[in-house]
C-alpha positions in Angstrom: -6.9 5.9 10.3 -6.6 8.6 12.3 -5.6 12.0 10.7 -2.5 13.4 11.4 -2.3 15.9 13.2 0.4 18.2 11.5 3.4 17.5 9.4 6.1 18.7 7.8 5.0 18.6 3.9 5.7 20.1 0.6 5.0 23.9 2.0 8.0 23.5 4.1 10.2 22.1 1.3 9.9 24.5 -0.8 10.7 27.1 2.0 13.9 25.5 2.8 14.4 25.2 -1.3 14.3 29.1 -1.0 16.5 29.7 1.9 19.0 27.5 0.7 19.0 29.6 -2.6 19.5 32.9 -0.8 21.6 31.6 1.5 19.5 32.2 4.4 21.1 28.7 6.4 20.3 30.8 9.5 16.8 30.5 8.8 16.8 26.5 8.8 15.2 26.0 12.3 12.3 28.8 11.2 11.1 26.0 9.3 8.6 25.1 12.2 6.1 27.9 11.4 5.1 26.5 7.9 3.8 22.7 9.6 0.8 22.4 7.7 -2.1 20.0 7.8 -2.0 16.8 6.5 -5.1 17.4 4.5 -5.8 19.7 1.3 -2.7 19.1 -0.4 -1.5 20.4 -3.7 0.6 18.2 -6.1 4.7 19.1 -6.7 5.8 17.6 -10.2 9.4 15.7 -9.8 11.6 15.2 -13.1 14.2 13.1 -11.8 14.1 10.2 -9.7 17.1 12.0 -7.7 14.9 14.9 -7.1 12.5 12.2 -5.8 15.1 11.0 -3.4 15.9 14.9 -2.4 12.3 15.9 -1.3 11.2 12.5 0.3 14.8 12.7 2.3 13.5 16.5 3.6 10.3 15.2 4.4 11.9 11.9 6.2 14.3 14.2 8.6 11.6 16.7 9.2 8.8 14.1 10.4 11.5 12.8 12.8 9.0 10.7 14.9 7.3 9.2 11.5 8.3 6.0 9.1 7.4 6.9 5.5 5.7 4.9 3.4 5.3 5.0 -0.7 2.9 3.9 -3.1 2.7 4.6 -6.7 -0.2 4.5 -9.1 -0.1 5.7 -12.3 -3.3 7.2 -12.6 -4.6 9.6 -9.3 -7.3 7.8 -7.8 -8.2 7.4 -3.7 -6.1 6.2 -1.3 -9.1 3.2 -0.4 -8.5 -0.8 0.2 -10.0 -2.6 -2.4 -13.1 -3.6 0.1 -14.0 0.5 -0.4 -13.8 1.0 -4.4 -16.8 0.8 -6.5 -15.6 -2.2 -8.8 -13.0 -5.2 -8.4 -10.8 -7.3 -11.1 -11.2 -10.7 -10.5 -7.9 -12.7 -11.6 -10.0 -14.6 -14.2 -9.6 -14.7 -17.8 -7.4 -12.1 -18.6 -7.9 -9.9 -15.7 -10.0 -6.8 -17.7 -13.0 -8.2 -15.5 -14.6 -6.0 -13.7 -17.2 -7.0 -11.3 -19.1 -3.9 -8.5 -18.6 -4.9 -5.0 -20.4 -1.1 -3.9 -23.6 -1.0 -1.5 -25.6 -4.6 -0.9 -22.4 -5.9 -3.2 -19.9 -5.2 -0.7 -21.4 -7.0 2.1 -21.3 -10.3 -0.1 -17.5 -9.6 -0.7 -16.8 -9.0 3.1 -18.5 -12.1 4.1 -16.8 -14.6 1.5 -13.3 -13.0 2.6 -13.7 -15.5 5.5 -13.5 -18.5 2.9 -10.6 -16.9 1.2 -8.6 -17.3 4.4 -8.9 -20.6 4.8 -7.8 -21.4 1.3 -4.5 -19.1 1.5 -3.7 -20.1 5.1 -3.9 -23.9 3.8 -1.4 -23.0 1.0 1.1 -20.8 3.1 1.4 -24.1 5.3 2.1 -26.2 2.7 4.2 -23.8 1.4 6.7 -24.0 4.5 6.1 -20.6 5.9 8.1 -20.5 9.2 6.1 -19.3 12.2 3.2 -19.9 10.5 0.3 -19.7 13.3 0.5 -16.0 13.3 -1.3 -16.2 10.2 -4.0 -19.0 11.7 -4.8 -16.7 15.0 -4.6 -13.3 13.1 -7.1 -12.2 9.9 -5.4 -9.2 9.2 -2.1 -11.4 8.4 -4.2 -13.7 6.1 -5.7 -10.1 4.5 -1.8 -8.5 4.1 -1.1 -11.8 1.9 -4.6 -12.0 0.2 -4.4 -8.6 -0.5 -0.6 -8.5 -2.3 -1.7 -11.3 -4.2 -5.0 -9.6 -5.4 -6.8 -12.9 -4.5 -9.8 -10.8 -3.0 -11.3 -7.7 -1.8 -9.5 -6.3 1.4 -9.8 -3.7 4.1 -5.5 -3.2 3.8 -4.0 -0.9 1.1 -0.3 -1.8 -0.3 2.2 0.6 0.4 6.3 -0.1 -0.1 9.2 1.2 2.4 10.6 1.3 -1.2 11.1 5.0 -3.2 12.4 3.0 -6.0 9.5 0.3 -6.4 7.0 2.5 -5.8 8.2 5.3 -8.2 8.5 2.0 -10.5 4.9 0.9 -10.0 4.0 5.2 -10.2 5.1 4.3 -14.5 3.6 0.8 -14.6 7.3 -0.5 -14.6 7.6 0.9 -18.1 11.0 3.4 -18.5 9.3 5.1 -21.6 5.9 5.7 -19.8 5.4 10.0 -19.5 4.1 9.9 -16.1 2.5 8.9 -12.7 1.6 9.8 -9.2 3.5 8.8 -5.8 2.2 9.3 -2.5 4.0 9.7 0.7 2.4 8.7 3.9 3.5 8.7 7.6 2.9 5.9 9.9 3.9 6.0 13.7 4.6 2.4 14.1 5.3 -0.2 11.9 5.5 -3.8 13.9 8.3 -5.8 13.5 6.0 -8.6 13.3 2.5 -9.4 13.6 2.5 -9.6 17.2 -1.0 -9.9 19.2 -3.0 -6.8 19.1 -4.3 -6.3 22.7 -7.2 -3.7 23.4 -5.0 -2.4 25.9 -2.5 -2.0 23.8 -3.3 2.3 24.3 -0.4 3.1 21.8 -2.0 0.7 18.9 -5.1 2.6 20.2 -3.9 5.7 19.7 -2.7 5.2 16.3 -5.9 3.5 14.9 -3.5 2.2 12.2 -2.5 -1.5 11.6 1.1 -1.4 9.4 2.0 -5.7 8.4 5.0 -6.1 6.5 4.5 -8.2 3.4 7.7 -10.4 3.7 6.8 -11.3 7.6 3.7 -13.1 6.7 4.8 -14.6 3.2 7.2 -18.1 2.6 10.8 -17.5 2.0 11.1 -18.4 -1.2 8.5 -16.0 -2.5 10.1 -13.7 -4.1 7.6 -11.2 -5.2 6.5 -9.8 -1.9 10.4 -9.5 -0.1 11.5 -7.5 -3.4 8.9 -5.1 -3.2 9.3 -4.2 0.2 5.9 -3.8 0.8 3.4 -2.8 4.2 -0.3 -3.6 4.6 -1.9 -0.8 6.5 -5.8 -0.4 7.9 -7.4 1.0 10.6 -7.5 -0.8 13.6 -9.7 -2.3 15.1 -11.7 -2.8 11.8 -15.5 -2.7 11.4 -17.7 -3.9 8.8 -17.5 -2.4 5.0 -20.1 0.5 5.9 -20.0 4.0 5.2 -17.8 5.3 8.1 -15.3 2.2 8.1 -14.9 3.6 4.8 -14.2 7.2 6.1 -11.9 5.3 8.4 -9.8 3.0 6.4 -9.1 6.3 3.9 -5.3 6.8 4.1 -5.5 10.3 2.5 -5.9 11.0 6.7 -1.8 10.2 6.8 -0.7 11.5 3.8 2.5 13.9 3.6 2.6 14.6 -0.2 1.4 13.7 -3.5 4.1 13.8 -6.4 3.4 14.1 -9.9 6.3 11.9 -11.7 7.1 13.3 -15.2 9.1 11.7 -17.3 10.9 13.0 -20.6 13.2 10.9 -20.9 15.4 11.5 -18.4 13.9 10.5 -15.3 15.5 7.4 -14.4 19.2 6.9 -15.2 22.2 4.1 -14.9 22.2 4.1 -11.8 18.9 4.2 -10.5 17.1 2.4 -12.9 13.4 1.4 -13.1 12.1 -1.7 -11.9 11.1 -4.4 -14.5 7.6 -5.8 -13.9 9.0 -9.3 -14.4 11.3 -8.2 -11.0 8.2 -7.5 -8.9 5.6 -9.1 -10.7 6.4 -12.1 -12.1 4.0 -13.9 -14.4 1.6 -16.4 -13.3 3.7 -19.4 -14.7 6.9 -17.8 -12.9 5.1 -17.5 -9.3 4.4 -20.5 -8.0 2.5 -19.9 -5.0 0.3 -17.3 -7.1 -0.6 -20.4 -9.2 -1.3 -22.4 -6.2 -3.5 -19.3 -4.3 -5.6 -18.5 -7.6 -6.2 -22.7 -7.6 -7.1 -22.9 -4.4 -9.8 -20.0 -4.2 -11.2 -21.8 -7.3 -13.2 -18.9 -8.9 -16.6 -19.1 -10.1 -19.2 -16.2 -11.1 -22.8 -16.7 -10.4 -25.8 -15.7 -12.7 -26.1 -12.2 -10.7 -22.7 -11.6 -11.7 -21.4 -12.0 -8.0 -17.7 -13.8 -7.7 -17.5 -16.5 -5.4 -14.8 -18.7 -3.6 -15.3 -22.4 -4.8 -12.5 -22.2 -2.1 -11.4 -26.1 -1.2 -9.8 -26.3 2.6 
């Protein structure tokens, strides 16, 4: 993804925080000699989901010609699709798995993501999923939905146009957990579809960044992915899993902030209440097209320890 060139981050809120305490209103349009880079940031801690909403609504009216993004974690790790990590959860057994998909691993992962495909695109269309042949012509569609569902390695990282589920997912979707991390990225164009990607498409170009949303490329009457509100994004065009697509598909290039939630207690409230897991991730034997994905792919481990597709078309 290509950096950003400057933004508007936590620097400049905390200089308007400051004239607004002295008073200094005067000041307000100064504010354009503390844009900062978008890399080397530090991390603000936020005690209340309202001061959440405060600093994220700065940030949004100051990066006028961006759309920001959330994600929450509740551990600090790197901003890399699953395709990039060091190890991978399978959804077998009961998901504490882990399996390396790093160096000659990775390649094996990248190449099986094909078969993987062809078992979710056969599902979506029995599923009903209007306008479906976006999904058959495009990969990346196939990824946003393979990815959501955790059904396989990706080159896409999740990301919600949501404060409230992603601050939900920062705590695990527990109220009494103490803490987690939200990050805030900007993206310059999020398509209102997945429309075809041209090569002279210089504005696509330009960007380097591929934003799906979740609910265009899923049925209707899944749930999960139009509650969370949820983007795909990867670098476009994308390259095999090597060292610099790595580099490339890092989305710490398009970060704004990092927030450190804390809560003691008192971070959500009545009416802004965290999200219950059961609301954006329902159980396997609640989500009926999870069920039907995991079936599909037909999971199997071979003696090197490798997971592959038994994938039926």
């Amino acid at each position: 993804m290509r950096k950003l060139d400057s933004v508007y981050g936590l620097y400049s809120s905390d200089q308007w925080e400051q004239r607004l305490r002295e008073g200094d209103r005067d000041a307000m349009n100064d504010l354009s000699d503390t844009k900062e880079s978008s890399g080397g940031h530090r991390i603000k801690e936020v005690h209340h989901f309202v001061e959440l909403i405060d600093i994220t609504a700065f940030l949004a009216v100051m990066n006028k010609n961006l759309t920001l993004a959330f994600r929450g974690q509740p551990q600090d790790h790197s901003l890399l699709p699953t395709l990039f990590r060091s190890h991978w959860c399978p959804p077998i057994g009961d998901g504490s798995h882990r399996v390396r998909i790093d160096g000659d691993q990775r390649e094996h992962y990248w190449e099986k993501l094909k078969s993987v495909e062809q078992a979710t695109l056969a599902v979506l269309h029995d599923e009903g999923l209007p306008r479906w042949r976006h999904l058959r012509d495009h990969p990346p569609a196939r990824w946003a939905v393979i990815q959501h569902y955790e059904l396989w390695p990706t080159p896409l990282l999740d990301f919600s146009t949501s404060l409230r589920v992603a601050a939900s997912f920062a705590f695990d979707c527990h109220r009494n957990a103490s803490g987690g991390y939200l990050y805030v990225v900007g993206l310059r164009r999020i398509h209102s579809d997945l429309m075809p990607l041209s090569d002279n498409d210089d504005a696509e170009q330009e960007a380097q960044l591929l934003a799906i949303r979740l609910n265009a490329v899923c049925p209707p009457k899944a749930k999960r992915p139009h509650l969370q509100e949820g983007v795909l994004l990867g670098h476009y065009p994308f390259r095999r899993p090597d060292k610099f697509s790595q580099r490339l598909n890092d989305a710490s290039s398009i970060l704004i902030a990092k927030l450190r939630l804390i809560n003691q207690g008192d971070f959500w409230s009545k009416d802004f209440p965290i999200h219950r897991r059961a609301s954006l991730l329902p159980k396997k034997k609640d989500d009926g097209l999870l069920r039907k994905l995991r079936e599909r792919v037909n999971y199997r481990q071979n003696s090197s320890g490798r997971i592959t597709p038994g994938a039926r078309a």
